[in-house]
C-alpha positions as CSV (number, residue, x, y, z in Angstrom):
1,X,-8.8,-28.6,20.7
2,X,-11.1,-25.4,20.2
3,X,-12.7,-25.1,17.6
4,X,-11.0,-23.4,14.4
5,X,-12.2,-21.0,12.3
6,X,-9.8,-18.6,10.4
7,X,-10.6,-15.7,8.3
8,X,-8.5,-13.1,6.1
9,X,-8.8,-9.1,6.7
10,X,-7.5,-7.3,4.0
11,X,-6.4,-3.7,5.5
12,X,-5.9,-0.6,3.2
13,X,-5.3,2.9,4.6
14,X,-8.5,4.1,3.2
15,X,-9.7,7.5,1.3
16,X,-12.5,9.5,0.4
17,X,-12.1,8.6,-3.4
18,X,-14.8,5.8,-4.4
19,X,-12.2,5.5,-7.3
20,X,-9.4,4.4,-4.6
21,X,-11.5,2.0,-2.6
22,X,-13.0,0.2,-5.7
23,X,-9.5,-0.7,-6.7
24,X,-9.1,-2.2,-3.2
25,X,-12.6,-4.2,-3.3
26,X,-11.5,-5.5,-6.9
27,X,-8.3,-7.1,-5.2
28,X,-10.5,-9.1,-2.8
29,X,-12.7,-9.9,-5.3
30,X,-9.7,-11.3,-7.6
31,X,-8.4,-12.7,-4.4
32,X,-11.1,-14.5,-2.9
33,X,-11.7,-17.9,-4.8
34,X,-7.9,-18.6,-4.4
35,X,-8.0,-17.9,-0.8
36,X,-11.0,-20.0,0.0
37,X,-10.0,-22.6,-2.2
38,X,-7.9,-24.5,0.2
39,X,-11.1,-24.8,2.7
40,X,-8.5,-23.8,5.6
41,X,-9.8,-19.8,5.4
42,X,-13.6,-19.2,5.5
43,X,-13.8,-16.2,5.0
44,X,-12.0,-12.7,3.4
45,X,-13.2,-9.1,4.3
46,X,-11.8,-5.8,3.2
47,X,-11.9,-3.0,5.4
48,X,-10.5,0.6,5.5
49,X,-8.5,1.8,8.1
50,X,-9.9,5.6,8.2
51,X,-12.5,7.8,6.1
52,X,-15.1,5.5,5.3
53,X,-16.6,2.2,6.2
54,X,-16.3,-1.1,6.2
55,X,-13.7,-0.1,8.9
56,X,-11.4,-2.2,10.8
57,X,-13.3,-2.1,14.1
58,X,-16.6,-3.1,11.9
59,X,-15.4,-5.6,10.1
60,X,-13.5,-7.5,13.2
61,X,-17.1,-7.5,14.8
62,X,-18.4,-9.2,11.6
63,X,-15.6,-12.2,12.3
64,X,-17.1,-12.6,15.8
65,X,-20.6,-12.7,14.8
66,X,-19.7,-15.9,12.5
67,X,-17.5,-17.2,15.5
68,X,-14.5,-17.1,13.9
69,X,-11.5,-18.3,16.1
70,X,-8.5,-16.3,14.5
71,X,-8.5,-13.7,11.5
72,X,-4.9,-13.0,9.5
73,X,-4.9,-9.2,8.9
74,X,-3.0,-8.6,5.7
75,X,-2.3,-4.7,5.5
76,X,-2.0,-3.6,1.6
77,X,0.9,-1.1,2.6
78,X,4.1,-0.3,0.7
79,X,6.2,-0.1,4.2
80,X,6.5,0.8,7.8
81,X,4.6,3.6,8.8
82,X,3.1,4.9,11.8
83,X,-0.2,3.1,10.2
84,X,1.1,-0.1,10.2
85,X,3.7,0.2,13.0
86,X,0.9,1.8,16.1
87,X,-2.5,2.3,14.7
88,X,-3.8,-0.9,13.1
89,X,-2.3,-2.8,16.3
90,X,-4.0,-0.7,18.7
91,X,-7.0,-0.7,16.8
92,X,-7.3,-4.6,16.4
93,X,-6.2,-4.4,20.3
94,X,-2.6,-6.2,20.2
95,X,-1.1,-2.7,21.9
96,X,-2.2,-0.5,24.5
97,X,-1.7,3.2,24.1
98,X,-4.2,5.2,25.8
99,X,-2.8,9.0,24.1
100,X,-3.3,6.9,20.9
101,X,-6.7,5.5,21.6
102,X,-7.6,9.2,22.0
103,X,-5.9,10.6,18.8
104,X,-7.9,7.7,16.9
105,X,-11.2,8.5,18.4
106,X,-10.7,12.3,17.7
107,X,-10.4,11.1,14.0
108,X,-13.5,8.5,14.3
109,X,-11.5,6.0,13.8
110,X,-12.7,3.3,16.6
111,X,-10.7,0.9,18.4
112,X,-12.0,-2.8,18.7
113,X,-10.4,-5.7,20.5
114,X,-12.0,-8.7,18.9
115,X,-12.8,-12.4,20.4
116,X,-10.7,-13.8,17.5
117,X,-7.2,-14.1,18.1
118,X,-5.5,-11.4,15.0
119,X,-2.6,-12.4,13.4
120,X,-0.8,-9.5,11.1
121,X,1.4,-10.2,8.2
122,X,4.4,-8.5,6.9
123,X,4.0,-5.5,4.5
124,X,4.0,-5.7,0.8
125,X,8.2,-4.5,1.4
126,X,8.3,-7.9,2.5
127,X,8.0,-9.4,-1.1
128,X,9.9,-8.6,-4.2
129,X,6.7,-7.4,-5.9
130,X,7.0,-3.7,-5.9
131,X,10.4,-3.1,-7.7
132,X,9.0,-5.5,-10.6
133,X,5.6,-3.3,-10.4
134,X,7.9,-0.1,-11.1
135,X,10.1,-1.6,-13.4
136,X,7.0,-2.7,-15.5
137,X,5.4,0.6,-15.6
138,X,8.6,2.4,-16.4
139,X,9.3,0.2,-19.4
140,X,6.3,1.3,-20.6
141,X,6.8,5.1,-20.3
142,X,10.2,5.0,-21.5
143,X,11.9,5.5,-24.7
144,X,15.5,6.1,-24.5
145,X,16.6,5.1,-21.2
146,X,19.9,6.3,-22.1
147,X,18.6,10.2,-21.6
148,X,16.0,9.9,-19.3
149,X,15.9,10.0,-15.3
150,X,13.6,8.4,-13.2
151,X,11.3,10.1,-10.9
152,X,9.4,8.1,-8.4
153,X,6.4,10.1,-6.0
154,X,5.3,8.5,-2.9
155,X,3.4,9.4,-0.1
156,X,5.8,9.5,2.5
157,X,6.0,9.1,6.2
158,X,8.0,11.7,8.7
159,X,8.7,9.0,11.6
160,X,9.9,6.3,8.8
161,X,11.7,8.7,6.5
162,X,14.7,6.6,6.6
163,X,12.6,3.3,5.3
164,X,10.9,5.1,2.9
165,X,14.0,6.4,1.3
166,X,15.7,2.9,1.4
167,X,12.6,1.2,-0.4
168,X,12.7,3.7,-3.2
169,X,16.3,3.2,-3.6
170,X,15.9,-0.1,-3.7
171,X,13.1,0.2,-5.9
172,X,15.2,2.9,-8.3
173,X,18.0,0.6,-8.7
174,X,16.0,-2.1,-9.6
175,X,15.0,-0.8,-12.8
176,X,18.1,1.1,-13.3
177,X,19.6,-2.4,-13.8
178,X,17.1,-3.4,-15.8
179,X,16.3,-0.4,-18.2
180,X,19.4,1.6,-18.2
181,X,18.5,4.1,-16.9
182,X,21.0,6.0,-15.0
183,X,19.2,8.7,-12.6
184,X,17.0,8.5,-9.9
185,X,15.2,11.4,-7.5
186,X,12.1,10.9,-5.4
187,X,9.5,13.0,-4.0
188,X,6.6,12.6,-1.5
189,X,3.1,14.3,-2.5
190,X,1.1,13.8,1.1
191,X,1.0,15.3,4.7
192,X,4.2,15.5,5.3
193,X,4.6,18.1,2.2
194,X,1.0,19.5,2.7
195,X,-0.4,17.9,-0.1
196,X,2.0,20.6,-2.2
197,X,1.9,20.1,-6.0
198,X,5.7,22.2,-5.9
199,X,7.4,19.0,-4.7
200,X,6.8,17.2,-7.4
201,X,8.3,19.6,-9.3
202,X,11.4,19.7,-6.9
203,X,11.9,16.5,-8.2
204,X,10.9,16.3,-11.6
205,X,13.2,19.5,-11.8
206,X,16.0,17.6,-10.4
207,X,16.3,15.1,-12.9
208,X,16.0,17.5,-15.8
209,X,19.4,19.1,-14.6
210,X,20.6,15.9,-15.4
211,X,18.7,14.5,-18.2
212,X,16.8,15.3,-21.1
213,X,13.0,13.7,-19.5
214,X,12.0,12.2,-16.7
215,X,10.0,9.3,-16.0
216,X,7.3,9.8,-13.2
217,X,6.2,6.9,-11.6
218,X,3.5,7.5,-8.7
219,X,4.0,5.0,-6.1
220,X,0.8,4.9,-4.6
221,X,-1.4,1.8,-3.8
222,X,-4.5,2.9,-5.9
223,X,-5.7,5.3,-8.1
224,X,-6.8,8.5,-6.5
225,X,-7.9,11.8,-7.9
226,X,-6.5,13.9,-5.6
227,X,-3.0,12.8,-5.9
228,X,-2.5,11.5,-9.1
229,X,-4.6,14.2,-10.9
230,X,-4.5,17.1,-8.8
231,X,-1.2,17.0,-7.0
232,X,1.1,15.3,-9.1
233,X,-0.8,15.8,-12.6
234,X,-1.0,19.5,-11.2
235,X,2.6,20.0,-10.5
236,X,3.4,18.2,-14.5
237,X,0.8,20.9,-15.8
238,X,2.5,23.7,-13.8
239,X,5.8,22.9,-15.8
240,X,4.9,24.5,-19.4
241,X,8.1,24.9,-20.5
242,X,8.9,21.5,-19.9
243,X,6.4,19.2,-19.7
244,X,7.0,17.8,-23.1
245,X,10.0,16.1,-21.7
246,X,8.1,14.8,-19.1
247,X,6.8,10.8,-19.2
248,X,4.2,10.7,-17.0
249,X,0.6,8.2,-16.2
250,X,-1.2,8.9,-13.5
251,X,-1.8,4.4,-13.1
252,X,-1.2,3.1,-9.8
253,X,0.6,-0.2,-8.1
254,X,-2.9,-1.5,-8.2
255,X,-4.1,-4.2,-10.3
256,X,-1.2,-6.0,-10.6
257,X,-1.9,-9.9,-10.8
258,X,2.4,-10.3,-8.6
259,X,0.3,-8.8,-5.6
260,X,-2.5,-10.7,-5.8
261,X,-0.5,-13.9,-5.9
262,X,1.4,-12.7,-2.7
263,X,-2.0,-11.7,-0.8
264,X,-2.9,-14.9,-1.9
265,X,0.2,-16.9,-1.1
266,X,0.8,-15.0,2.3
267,X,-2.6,-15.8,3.3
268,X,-2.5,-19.2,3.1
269,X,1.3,-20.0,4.7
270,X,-0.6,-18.2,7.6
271,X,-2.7,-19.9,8.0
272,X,-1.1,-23.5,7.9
273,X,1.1,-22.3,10.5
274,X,-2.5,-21.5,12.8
275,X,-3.9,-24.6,11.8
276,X,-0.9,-26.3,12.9
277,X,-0.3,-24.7,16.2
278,X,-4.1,-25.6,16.9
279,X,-3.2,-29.5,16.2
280,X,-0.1,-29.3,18.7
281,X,-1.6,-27.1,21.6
């Protein structure tokens, strides 16, 4: 039997806001102890997949320098996206597209095929915790479920519109259930609107037909300035006449101590199931 040595890569999408990427560095950090604990992982690295470093590429030739054998990549995404679907895999090496290798390089984002054999988890979809996340912040917004509408903002992906739109229904009915709440609208606030403020507003708008306020949740991983404050915060402020009926903090999924538990837990039934195939090979 080789010798084993596994190590967990916690993947985020990455921004330019320091605010964002702390929030991500905080969830290894709470993370870390648990996931060592068991002595089957050695080691836990964050990296980002684009704007900054650590990045992916970097961080994967961190695992080989310590000789680590195989490294479970857990991507902090809410869903399938052409992030998590084509770029972290051809990154990390696991697909081969050459037109893709290119696009990546023209955004400096480099591709590394590491020593260690990678290992990539589901998405955070895959659990239950991100209609309990919602349904938590909600509750604490609302007021009078009875005449308010709920207004969820995401980023949104134009190749997985249709996956998107199912997890925020699924998400919406959740804590329409749970609440009371009886309208739901969602919006999306990144490239695939252009970043536009006036889409939140679509939204918002389309909820006040209906109802007397509106509860906006942003569904986004972490807290960053540009969307939270300037886009969606922007598009709240642009509403004068009726921003008082609008419920609105500008929080994020992150911290939430559900998630943590899942990095933690998903982590470790990974790598039981590498340890084990190492003891039958």
């Amino acid at each position: 039997m080789t010798h084993q040595k596994i190590g967990v890569l916690l993947v985020n999408h990455g921004s330019h806001s320091a605010t964002w990427r702390q929030a991500l560095l905080d969830l290894e950090a709470r993370v870390r102890d648990s996931i060592l604990a068991s002595g089957t992982i050695e080691g836990v690295k964050t990296a980002h997949m684009e704007y900054t470093e650590p990045s992916i590429a970097t961080q994967m030739k961190a695992f080989d320098n310590e000789g680590f054998s195989d490294v479970i990549i857990v991507p902090i995404f809410l869903t399938i996206s052409s992030h998590s679907f084509d770029d972290i895999p051809t990154i990390i090496g696991q697909k081969e597209d050459p037109q893709l290798v290119a696009s990546l390089a023209e955004e400096k984002i480099e591709c590394y095929k590491a020593q260690a054999k990678t290992h990539i988890t589901p998405l955070l979809d895959f659990s239950n915790v991100l209609p309990k996340n919602v349904l938590r912040r909600s509750r604490e917004l609302s007021k009078q479920p009875d005449k308010e509408g709920l207004v969820l903002i995401g980023y949104g992906d134009q190749a997985y519109d249709t996956e998107w739109k199912e997890l925020f229904n699924k998400v919406a009915d959740h804590v329409k259930q749970n609440i009371g709440i009886s309208e739901h609208t969602y919006g999306w606030c990144g490239h695939l609107v252009h970043y536009n403020p006036e889409e939140t507003v679509k939204a918002i708008n389309a909820v006040l037909e209906k109802k007397e306020k509106a509860v906006v949740i942003p569904v986004l991983v972490a807290y960053d300035e540009m969307f939270q404050k300037n886009i969606i915060g922007r598009g709240i402020e642009s509403m004068a006449d009726r921003k008082e009926r609008i419920l609105y903090n500008p929080d994020a999924i992150l911290p939430d101590a559900e998630i943590d538990d899942w990095v933690i837990q998903i982590s470790k039934s990974y790598a039981r199931e590498i340890a084990e195939s190492k003891v039958h090979a």
